[in-house]
N, C-alpha and C positions, 0 to 999 in steps of 0.2 A: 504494500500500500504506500501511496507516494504522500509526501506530506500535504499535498494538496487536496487531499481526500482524507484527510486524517480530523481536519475543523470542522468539518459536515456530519462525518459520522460520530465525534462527541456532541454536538450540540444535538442531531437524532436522540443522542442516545442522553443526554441531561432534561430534554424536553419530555420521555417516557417516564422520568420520574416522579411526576405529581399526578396527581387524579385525572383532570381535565389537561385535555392536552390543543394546542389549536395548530392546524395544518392550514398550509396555502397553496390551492393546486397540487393537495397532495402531498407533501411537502412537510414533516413537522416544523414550527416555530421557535414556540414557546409552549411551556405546562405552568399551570395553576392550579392549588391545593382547593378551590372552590371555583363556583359555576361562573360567578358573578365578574370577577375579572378578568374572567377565560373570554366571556363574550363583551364585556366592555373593549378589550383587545380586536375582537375579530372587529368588531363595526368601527373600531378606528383604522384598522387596517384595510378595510373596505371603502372609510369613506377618504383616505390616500387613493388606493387600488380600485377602483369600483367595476372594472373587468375578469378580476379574480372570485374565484371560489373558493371561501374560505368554512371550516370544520371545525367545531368544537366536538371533541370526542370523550366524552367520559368512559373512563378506562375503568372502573370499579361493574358500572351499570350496561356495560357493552351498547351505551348506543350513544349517539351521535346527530348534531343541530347546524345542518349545512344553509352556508349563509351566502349571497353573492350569487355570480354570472352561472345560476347552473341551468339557464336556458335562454335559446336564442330570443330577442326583443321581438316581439309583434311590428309587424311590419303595418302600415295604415292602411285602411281599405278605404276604395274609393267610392 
């Protein structure tokens, strides 16, 4: 493993340790020991990003509150 792959997979791997975990594209971020700053994170990260799909994952309760571009915009009809 080359050192430039070695920052990526400690921060994977630092962001799997708390409860709530928030990914982007997929992507872990950051984790948070509660919900509440987990998604304060995502919707600022979104409202930076607003083409992203961002993931809070609660790791304890196996499921997960997908936020952002998970589908394409309505186009107008005429």
């Amino acid at each position: 493993m080359s050192n430039d792959q070695q920052p990526a997979r400690q921060l994977a791997k630092r962001a799997q340790m708390a409860r709530y975990v928030v990914s982007v594209d997929g992507q872990p971020k950051s984790s948070f020991d509660t919900r509440e700053p987990a998604e304060a994170e995502a919707k600022r990260i979104l409202d930076k990003f607003p083409v992203v799909t961002v993931k809070v994952q609660d790791s304890e309760a196996d499921s997960a509150k997908t936020l952002g571009a998970t589908s394409a915009p309505e186009e107008p009809q005429d």
